[in-house]
PyMOL Python script that loads the backbone (N, CA, C, O; Angstrom):
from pymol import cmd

cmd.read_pdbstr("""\
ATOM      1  N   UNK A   1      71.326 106.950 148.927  1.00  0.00           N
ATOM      2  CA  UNK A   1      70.195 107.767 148.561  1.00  0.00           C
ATOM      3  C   UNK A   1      69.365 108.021 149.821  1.00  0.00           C
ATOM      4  O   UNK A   1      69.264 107.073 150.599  1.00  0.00           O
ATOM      5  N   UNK A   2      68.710 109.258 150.151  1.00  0.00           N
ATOM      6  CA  UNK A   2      68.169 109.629 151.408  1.00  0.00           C
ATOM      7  C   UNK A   2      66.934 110.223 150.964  1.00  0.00           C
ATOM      8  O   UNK A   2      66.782 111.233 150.278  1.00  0.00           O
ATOM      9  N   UNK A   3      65.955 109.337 151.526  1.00  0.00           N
ATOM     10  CA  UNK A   3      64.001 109.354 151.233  1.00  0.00           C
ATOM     11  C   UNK A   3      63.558 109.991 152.350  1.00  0.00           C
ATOM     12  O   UNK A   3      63.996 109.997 153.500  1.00  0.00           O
ATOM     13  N   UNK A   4      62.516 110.590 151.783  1.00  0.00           N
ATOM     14  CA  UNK A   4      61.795 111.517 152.724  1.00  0.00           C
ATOM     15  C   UNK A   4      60.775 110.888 153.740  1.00  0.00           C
ATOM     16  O   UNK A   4      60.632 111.329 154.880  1.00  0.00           O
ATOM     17  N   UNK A   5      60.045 109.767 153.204  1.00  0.00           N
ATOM     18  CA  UNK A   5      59.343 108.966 153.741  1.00  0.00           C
ATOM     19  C   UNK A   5      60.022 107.295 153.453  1.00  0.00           C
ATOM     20  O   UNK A   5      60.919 106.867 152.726  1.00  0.00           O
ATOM     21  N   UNK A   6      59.049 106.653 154.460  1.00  0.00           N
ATOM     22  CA  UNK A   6      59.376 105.154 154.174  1.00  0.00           C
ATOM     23  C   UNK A   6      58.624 104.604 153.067  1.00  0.00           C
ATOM     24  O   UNK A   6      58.827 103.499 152.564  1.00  0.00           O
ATOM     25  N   UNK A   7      57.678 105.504 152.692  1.00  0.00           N
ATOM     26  CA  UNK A   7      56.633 104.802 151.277  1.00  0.00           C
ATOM     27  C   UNK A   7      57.531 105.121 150.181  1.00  0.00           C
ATOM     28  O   UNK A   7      57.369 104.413 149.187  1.00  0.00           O
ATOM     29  N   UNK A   8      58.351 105.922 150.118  1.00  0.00           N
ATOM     30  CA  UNK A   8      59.530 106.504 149.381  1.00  0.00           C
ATOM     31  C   UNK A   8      60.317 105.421 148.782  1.00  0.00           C
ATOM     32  O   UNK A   8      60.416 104.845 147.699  1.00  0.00           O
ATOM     33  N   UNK A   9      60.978 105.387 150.286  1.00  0.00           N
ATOM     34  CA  UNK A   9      61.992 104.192 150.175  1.00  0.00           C
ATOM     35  C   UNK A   9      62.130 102.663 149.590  1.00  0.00           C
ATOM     36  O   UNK A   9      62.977 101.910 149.108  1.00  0.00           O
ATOM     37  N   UNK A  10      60.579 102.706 149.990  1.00  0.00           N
ATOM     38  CA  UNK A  10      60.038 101.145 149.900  1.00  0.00           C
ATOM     39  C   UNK A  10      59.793 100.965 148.446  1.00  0.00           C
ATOM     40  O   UNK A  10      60.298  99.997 147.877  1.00  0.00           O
ATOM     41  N   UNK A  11      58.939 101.960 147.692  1.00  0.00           N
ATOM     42  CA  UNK A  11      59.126 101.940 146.133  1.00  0.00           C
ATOM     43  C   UNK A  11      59.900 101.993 145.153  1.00  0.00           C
ATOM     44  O   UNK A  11      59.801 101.734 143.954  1.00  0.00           O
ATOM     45  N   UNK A  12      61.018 102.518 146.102  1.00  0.00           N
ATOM     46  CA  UNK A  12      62.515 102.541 145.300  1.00  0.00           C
ATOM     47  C   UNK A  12      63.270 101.015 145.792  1.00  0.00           C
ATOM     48  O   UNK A  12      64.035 100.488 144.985  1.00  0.00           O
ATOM     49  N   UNK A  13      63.118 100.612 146.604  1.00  0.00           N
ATOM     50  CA  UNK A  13      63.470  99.145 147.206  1.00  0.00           C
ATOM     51  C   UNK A  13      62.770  98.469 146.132  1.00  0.00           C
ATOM     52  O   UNK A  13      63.440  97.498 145.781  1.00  0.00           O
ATOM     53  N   UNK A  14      61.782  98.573 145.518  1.00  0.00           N
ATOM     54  CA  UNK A  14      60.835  97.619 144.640  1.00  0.00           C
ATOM     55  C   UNK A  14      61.308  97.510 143.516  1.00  0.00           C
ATOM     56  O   UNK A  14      61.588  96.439 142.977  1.00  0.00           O
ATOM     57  N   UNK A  15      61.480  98.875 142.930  1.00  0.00           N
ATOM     58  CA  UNK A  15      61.543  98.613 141.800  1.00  0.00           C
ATOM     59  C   UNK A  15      63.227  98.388 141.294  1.00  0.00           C
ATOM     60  O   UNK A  15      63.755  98.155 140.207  1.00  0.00           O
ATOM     61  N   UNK A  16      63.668  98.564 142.509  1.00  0.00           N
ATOM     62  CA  UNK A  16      65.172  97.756 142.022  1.00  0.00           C
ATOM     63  C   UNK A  16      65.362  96.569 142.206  1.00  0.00           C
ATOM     64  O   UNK A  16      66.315  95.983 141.691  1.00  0.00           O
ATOM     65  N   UNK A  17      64.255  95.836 143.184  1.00  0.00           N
ATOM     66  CA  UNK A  17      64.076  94.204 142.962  1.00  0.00           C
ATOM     67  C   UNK A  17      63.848  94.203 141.482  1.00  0.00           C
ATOM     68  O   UNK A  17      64.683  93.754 140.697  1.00  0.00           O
ATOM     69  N   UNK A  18      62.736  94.699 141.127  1.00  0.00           N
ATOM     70  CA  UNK A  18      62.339  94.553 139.327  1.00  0.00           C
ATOM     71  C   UNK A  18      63.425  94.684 138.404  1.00  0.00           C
ATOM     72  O   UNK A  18      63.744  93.939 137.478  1.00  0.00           O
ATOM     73  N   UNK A  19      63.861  95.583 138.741  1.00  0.00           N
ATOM     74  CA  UNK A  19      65.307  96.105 137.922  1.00  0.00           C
ATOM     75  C   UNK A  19      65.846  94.400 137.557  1.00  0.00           C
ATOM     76  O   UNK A  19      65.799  93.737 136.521  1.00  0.00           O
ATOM     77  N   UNK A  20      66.423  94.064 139.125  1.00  0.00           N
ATOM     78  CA  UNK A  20      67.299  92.644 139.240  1.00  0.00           C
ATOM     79  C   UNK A  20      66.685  91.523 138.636  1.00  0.00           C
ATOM     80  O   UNK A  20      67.214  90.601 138.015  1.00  0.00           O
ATOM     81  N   UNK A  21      65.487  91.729 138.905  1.00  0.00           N
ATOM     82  CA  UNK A  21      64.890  90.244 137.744  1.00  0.00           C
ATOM     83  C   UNK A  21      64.637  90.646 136.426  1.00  0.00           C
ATOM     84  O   UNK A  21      64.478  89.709 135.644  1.00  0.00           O
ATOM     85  N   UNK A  22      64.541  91.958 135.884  1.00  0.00           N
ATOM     86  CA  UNK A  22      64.770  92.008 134.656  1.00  0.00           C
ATOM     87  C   UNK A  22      66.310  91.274 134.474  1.00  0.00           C
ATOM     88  O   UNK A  22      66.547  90.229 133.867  1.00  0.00           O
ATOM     89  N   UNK A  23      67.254  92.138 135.180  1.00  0.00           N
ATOM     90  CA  UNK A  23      68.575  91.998 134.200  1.00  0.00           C
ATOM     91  C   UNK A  23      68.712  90.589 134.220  1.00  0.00           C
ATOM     92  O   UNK A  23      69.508  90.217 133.358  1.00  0.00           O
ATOM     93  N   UNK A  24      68.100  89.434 135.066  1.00  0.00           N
ATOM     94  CA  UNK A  24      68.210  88.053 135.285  1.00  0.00           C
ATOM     95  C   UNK A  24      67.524  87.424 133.504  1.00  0.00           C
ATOM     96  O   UNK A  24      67.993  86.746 132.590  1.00  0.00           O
ATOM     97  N   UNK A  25      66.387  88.038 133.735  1.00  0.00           N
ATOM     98  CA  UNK A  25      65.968  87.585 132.059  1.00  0.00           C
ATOM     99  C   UNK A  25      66.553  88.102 131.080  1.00  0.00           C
ATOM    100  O   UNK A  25      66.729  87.228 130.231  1.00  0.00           O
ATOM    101  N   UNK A  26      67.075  89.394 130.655  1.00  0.00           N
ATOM    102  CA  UNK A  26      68.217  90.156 129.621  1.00  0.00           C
ATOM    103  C   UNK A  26      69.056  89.367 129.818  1.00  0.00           C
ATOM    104  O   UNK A  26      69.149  88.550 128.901  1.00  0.00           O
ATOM    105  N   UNK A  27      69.927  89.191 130.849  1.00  0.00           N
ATOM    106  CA  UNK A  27      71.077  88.130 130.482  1.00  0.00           C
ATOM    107  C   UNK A  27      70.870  86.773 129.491  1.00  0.00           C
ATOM    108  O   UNK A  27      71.563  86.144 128.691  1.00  0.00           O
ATOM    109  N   UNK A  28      70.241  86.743 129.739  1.00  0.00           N
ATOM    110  CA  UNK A  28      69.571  84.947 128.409  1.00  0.00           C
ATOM    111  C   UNK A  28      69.150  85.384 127.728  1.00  0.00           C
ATOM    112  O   UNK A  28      68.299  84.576 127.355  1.00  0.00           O
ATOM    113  N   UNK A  29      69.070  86.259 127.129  1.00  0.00           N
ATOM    114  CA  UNK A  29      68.528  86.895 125.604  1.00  0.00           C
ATOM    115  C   UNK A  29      69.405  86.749 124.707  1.00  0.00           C
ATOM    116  O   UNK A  29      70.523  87.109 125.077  1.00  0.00           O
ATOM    117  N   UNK A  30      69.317  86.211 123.264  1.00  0.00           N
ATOM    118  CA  UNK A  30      70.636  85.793 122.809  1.00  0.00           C
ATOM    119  C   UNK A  30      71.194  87.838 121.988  1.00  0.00           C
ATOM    120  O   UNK A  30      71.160  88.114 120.789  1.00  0.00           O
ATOM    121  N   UNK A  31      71.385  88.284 122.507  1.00  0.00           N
ATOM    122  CA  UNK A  31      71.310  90.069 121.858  1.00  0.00           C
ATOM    123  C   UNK A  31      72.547  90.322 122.791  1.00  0.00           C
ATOM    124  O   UNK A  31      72.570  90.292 124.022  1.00  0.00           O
ATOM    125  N   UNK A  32      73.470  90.553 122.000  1.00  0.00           N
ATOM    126  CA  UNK A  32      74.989  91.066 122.613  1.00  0.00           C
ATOM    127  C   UNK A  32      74.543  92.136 123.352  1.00  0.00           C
ATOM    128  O   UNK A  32      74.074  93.097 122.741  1.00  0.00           O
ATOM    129  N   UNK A  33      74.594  92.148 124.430  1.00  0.00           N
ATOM    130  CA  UNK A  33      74.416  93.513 124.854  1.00  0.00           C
ATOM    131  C   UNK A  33      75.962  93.377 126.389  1.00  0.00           C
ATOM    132  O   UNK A  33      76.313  92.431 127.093  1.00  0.00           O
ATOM    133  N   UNK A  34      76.345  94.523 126.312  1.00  0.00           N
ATOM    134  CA  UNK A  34      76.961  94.550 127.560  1.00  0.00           C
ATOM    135  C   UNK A  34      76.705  94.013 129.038  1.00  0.00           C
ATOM    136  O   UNK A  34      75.603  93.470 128.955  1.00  0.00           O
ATOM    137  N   UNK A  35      77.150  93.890 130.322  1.00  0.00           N
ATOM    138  CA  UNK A  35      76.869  93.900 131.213  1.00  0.00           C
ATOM    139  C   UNK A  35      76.110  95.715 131.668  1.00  0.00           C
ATOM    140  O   UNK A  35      75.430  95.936 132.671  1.00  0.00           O
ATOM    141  N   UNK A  36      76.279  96.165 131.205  1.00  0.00           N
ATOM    142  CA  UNK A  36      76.676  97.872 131.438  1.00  0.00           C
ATOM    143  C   UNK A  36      75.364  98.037 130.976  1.00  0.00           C
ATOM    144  O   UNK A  36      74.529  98.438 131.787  1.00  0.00           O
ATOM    145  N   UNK A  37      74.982  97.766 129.654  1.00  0.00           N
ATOM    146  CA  UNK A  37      73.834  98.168 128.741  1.00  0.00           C
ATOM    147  C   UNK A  37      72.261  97.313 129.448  1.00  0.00           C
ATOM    148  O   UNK A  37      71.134  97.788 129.589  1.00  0.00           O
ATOM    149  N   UNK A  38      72.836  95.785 129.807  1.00  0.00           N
ATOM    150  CA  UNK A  38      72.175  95.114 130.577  1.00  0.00           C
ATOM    151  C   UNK A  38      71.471  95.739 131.690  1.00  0.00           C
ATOM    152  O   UNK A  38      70.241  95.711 131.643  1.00  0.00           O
ATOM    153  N   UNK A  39      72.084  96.338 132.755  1.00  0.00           N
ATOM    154  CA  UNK A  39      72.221  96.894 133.646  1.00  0.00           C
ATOM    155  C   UNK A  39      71.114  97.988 133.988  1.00  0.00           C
ATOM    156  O   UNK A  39      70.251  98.092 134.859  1.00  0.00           O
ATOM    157  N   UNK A  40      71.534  98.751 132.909  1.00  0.00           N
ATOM    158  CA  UNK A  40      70.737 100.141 132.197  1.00  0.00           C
ATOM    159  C   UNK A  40      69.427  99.889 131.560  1.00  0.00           C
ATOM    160  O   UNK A  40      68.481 100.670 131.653  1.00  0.00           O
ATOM    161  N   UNK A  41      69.410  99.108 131.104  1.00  0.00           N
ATOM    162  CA  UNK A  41      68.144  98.439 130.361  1.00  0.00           C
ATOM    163  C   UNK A  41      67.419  98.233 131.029  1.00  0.00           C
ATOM    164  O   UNK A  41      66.413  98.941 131.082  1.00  0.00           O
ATOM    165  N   UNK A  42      67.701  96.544 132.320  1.00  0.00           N
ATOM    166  CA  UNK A  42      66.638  96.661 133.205  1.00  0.00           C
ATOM    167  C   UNK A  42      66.117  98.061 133.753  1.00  0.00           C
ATOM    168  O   UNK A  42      65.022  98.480 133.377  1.00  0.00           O
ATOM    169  N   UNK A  43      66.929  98.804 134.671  1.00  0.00           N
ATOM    170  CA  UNK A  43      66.724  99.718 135.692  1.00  0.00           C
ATOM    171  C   UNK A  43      65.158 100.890 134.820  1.00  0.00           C
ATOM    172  O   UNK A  43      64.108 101.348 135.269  1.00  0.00           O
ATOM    173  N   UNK A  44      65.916 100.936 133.310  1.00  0.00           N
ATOM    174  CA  UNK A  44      64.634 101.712 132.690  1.00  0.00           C
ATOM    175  C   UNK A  44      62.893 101.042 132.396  1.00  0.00           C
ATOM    176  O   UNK A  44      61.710 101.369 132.491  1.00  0.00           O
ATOM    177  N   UNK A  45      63.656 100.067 132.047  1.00  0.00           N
ATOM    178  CA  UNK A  45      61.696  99.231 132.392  1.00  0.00           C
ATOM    179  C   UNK A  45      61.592  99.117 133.346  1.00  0.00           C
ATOM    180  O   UNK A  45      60.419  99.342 133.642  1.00  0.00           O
ATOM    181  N   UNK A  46      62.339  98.790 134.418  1.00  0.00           N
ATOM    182  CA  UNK A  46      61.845  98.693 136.033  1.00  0.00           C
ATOM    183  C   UNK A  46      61.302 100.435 136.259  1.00  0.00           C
ATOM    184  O   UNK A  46      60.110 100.733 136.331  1.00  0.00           O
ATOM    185  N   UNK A  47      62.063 101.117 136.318  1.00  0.00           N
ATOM    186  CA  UNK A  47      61.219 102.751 135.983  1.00  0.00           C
ATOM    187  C   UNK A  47      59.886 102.748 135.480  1.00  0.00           C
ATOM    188  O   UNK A  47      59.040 103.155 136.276  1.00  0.00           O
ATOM    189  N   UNK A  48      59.365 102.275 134.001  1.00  0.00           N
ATOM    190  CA  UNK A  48      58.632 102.703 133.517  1.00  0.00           C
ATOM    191  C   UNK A  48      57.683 101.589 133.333  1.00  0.00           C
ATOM    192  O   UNK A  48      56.804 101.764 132.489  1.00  0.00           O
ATOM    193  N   UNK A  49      57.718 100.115 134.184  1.00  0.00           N
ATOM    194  CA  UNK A  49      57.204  99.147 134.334  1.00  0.00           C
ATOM    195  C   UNK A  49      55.644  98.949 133.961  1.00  0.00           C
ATOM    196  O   UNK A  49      55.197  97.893 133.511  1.00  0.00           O
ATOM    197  N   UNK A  50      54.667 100.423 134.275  1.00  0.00           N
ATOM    198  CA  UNK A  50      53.361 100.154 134.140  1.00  0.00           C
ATOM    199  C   UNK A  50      53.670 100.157 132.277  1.00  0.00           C
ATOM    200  O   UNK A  50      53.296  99.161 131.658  1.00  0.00           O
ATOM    201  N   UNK A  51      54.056 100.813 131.840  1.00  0.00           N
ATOM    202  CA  UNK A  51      54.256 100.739 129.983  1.00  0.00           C
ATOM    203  C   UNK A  51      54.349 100.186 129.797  1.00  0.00           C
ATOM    204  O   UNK A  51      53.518  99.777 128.986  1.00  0.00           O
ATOM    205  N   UNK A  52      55.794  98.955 130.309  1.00  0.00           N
ATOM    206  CA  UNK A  52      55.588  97.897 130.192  1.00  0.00           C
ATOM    207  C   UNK A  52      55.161  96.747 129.880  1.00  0.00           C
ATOM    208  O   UNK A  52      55.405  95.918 129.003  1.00  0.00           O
ATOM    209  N   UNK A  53      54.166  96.879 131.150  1.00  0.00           N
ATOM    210  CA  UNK A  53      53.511  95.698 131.321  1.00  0.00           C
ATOM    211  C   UNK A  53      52.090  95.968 130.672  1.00  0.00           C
ATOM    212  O   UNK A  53      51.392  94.955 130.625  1.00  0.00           O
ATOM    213  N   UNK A  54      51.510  97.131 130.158  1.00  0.00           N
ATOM    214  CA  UNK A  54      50.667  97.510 129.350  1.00  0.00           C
ATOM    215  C   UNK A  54      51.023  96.986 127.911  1.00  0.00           C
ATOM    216  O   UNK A  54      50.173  96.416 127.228  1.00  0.00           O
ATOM    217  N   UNK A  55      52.408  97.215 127.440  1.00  0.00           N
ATOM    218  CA  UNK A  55      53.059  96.803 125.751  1.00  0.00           C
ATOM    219  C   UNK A  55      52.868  94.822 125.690  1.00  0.00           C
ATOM    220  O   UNK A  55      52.684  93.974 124.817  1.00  0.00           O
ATOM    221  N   UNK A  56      53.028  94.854 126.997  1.00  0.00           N
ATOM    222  CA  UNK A  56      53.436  93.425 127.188  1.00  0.00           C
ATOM    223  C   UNK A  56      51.662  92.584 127.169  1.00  0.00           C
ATOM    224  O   UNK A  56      51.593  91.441 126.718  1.00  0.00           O
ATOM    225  N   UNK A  57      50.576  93.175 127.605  1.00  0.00           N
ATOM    226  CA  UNK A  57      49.446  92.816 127.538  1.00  0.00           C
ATOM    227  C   UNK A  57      48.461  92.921 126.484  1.00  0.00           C
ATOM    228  O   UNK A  57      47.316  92.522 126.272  1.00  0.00           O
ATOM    229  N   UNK A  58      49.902  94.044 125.540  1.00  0.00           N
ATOM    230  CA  UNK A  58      48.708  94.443 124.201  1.00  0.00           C
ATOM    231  C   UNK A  58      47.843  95.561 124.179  1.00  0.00           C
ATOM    232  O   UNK A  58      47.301  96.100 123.215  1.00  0.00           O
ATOM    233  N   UNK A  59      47.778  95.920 125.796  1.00  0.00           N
ATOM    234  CA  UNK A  59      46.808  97.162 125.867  1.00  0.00           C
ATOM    235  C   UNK A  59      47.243  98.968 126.296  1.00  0.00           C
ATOM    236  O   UNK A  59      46.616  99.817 126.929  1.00  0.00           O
ATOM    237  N   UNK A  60      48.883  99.002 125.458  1.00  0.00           N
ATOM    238  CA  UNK A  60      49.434 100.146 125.400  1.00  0.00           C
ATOM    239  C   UNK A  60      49.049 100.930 124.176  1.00  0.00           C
ATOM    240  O   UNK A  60      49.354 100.496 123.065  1.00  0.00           O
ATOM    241  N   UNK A  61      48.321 102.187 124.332  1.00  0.00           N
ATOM    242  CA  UNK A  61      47.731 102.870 122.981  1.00  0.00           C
ATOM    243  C   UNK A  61      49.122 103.748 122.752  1.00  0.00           C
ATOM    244  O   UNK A  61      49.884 103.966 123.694  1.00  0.00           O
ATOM    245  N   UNK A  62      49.310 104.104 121.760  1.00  0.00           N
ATOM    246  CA  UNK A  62      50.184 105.352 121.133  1.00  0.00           C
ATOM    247  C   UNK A  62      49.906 106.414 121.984  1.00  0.00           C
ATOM    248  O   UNK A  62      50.930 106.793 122.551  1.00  0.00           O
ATOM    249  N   UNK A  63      48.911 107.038 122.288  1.00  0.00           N
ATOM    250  CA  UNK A  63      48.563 108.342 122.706  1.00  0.00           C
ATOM    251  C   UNK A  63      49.138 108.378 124.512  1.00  0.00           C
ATOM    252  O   UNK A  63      49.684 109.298 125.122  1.00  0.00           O
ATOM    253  N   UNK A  64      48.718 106.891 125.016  1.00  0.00           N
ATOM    254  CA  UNK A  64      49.314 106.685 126.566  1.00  0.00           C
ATOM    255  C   UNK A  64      50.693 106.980 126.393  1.00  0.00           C
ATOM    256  O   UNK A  64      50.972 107.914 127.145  1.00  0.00           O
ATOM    257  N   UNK A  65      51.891 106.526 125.602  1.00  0.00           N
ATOM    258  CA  UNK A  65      52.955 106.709 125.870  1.00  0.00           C
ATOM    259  C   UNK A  65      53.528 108.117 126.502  1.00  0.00           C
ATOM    260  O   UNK A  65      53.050 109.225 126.258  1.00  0.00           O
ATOM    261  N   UNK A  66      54.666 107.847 127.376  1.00  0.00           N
ATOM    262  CA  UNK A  66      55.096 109.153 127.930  1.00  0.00           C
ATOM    263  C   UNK A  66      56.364 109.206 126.803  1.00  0.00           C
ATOM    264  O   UNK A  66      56.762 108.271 126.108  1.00  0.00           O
ATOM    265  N   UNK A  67      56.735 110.223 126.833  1.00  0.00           N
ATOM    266  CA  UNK A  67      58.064 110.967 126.299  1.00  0.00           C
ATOM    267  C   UNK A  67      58.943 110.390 127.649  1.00  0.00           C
ATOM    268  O   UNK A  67      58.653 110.442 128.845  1.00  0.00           O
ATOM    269  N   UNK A  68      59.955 109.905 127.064  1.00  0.00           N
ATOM    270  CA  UNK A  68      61.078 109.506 127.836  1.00  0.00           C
ATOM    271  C   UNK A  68      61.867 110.496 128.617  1.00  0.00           C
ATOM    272  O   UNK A  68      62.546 111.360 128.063  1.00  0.00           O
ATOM    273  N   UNK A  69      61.773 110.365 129.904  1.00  0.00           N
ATOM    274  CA  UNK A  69      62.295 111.224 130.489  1.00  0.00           C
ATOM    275  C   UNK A  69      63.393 111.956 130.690  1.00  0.00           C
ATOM    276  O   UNK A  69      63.825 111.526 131.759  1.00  0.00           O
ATOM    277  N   UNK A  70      64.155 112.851 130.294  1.00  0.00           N
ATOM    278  CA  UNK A  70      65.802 112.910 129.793  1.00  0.00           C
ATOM    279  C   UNK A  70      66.238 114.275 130.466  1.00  0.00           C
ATOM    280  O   UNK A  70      65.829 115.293 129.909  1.00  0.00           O
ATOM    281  N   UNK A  71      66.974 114.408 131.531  1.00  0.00           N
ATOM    282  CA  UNK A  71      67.390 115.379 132.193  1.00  0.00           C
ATOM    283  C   UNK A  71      68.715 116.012 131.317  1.00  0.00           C
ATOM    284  O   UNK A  71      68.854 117.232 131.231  1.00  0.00           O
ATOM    285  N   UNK A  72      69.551 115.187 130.761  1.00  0.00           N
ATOM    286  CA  UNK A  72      70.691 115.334 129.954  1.00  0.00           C
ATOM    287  C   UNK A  72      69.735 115.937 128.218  1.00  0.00           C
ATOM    288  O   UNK A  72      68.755 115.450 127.655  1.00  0.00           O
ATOM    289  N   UNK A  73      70.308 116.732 127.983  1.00  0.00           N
ATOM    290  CA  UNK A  73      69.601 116.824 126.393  1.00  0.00           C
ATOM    291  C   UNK A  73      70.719 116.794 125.404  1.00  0.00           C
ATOM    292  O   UNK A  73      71.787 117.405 125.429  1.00  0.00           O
ATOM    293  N   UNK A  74      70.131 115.746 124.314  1.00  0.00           N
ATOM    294  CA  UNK A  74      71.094 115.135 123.171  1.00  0.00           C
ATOM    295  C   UNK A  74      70.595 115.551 122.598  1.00  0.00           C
ATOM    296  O   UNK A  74      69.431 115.953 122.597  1.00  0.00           O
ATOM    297  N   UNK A  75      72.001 115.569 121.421  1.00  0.00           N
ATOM    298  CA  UNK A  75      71.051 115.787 120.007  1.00  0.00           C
ATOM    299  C   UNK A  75      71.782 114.371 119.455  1.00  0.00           C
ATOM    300  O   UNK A  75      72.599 113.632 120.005  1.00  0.00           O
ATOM    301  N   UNK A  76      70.716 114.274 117.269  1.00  0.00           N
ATOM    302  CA  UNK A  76      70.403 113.014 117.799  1.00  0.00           C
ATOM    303  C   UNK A  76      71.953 112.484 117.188  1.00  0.00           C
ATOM    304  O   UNK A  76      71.807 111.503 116.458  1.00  0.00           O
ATOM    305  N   UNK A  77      73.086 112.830 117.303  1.00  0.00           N
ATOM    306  CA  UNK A  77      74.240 112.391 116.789  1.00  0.00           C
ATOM    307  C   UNK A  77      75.127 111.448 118.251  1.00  0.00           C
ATOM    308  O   UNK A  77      75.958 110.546 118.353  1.00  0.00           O
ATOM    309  N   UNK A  78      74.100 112.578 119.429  1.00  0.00           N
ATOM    310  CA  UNK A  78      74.943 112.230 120.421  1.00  0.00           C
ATOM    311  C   UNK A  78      74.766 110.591 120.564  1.00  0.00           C
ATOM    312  O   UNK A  78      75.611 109.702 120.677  1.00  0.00           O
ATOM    313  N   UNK A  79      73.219 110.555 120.510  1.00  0.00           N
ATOM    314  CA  UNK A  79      72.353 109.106 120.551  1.00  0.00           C
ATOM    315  C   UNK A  79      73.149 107.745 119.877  1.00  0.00           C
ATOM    316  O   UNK A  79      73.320 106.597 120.287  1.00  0.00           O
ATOM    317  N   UNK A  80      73.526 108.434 118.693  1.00  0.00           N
ATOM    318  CA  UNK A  80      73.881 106.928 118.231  1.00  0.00           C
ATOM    319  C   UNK A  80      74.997 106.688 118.459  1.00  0.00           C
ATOM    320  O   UNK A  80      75.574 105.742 117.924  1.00  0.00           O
ATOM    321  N   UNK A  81      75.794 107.821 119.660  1.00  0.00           N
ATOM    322  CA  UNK A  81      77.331 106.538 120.096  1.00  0.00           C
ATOM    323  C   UNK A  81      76.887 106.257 121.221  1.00  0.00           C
ATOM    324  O   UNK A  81      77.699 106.267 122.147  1.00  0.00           O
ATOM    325  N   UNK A  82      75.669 105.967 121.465  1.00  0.00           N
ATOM    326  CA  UNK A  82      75.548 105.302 122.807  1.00  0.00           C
ATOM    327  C   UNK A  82      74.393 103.607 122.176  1.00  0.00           C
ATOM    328  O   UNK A  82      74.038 102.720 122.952  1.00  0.00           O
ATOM    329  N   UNK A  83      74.178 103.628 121.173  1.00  0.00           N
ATOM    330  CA  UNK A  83      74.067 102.721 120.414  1.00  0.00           C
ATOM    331  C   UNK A  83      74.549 101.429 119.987  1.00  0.00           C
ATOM    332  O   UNK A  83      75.328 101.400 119.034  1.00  0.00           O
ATOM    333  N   UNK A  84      74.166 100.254 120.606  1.00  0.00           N
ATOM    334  CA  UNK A  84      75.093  99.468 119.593  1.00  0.00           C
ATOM    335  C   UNK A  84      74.502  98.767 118.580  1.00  0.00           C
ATOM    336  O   UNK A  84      73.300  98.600 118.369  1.00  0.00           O
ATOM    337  N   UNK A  85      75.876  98.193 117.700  1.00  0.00           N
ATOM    338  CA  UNK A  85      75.559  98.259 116.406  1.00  0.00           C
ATOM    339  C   UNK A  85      75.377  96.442 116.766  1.00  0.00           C
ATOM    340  O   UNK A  85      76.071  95.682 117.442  1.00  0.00           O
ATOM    341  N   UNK A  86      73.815  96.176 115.770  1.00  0.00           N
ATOM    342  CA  UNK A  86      73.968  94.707 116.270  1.00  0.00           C
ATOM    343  C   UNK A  86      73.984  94.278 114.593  1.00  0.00           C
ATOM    344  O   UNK A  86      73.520  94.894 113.634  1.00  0.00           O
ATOM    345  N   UNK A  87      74.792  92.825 114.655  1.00  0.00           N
ATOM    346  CA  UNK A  87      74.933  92.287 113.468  1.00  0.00           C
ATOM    347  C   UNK A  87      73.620  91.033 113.172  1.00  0.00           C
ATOM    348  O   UNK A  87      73.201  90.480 114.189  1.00  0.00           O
ATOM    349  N   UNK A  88      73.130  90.697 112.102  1.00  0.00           N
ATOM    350  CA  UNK A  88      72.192  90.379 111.663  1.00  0.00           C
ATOM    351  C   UNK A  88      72.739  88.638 111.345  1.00  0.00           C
ATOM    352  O   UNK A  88      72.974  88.404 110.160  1.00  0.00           O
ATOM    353  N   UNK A  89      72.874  87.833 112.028  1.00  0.00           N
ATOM    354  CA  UNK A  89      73.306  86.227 111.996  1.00  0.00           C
ATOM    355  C   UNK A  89      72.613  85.314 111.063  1.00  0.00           C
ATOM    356  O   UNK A  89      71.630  84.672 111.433  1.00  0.00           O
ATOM    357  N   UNK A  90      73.065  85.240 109.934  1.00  0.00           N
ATOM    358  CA  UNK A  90      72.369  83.928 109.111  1.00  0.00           C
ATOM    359  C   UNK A  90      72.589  82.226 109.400  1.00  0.00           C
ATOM    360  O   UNK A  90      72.002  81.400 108.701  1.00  0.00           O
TER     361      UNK A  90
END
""", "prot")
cmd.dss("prot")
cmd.show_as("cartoon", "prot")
cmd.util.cbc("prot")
cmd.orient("prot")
């Protein structure tokens, strides 16, 4: 990837540290999830980290939320094969 500046670079250096310690805590989550899905998961809260850490403090309103950013456009059939199906353990 090629940044225009070093303040660029350096924020994208960051938040893929974040990325990596997310997927460090997702991995111990007892929730089947792939390595793949893992992966993907962190990298999007590391993205959207201030939401985050706003949901995570209690002080995320409805109205703050952004619309998820989606360059690809689905419809919503496409959505649920990228879904997995989790089973409910008694």
């Amino acid at each position: 990837m090629t940044f225009t500046s070093k303040k660029d670079a350096d924020a994208y250096d960051k938040m893929l540290d974040i990325a990596e310690s997310l997927e460090a805590i997702l991995s111990t989550i007892n929730v089947p999830l792939s390595e793949q899905q893992v992966e993907s998961l962190a990298l999007e809260m590391a993205k959207d980290k201030d939401n985050i850490i706003n949901a995570l403090k209690g002080t995320l309103k409805i109205n703050d939320e952004k619309p998820a950013k989606n360059d690809n456009k689905k419809t919503a059939g496409d959505e649920s094969d990228n879904v997995a199906k989790i089973k409910k353990v008694s």
